[in-house]
C-alpha positions in Angstrom: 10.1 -14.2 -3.6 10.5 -11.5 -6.4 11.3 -12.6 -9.6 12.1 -8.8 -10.5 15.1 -7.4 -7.5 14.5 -4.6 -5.5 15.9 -1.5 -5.8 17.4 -0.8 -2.7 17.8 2.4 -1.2 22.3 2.6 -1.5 21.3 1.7 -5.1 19.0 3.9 -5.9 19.2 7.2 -8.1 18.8 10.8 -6.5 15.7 10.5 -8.1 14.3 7.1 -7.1 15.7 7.8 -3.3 13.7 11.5 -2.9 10.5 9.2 -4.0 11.5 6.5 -1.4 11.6 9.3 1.0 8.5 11.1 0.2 6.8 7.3 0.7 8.5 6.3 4.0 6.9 9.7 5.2 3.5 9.3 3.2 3.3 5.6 4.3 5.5 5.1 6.9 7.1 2.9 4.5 8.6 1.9 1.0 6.2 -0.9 -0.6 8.1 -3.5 -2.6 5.9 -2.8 -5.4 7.9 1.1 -5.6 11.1 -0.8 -5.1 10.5 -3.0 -8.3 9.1 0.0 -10.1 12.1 1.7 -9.0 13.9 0.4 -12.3 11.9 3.0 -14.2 12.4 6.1 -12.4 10.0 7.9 -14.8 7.0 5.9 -13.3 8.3 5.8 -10.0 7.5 9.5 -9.6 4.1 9.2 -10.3 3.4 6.0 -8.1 3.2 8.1 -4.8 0.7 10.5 -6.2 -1.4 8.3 -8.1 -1.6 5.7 -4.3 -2.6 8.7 -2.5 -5.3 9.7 -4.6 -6.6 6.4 -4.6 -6.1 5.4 -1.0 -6.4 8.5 0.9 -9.9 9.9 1.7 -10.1 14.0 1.0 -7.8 13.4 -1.8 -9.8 12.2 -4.3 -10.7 8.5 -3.0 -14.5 7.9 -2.9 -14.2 5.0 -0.8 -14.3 5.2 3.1 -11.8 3.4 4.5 -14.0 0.7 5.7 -14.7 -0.2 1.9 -11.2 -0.3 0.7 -9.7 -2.6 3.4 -12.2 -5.1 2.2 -11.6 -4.7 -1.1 -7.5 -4.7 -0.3 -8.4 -8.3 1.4 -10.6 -9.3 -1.3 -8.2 -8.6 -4.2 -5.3 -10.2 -2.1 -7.2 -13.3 -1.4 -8.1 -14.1 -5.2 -4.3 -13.2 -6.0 -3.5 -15.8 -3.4 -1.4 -12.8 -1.8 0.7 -13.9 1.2 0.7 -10.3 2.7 
């Protein structure tokens, strides 16, 4: 359960809601992680970026996609991550 609420999308600035956009059609979704950085719209516009150059092969990620779902598993494992 988060500790921090989510922004939800009715609450959400025009701001926040064009980035919640932009990752429900990058990602087919909007992470919870966006939703709690939603209540600082200045970062929130440079999550999406910043995920796709890390995640997204041809767009700056050096790591095939093999790699990083290991390391997504890994990571969430030590963190005792239930998703």
């Amino acid at each position: 359960m988060a500790r921090v609420p989510f922004v939800q999308d009715i609450d959400a600035s025009p701001d926040v809601r064009a980035a919640f956009e932009a990752a429900n059609s990058f990602n087919g979704r909007v992470a919870n992680s966006m939703r709690v950085f939603a209540h600082s719209p200045a970062i929130v516009k440079f999550l999406l970026p910043l995920q796709a150059v890390l995640q997204k092969e041809g767009l700056g990620c050096k790591l095939d996609a093999k790699t990083r779902a290991l390391a997504m598993i890994k990571v969430s494992a030590l963190n005792e991550c239930r998703y």
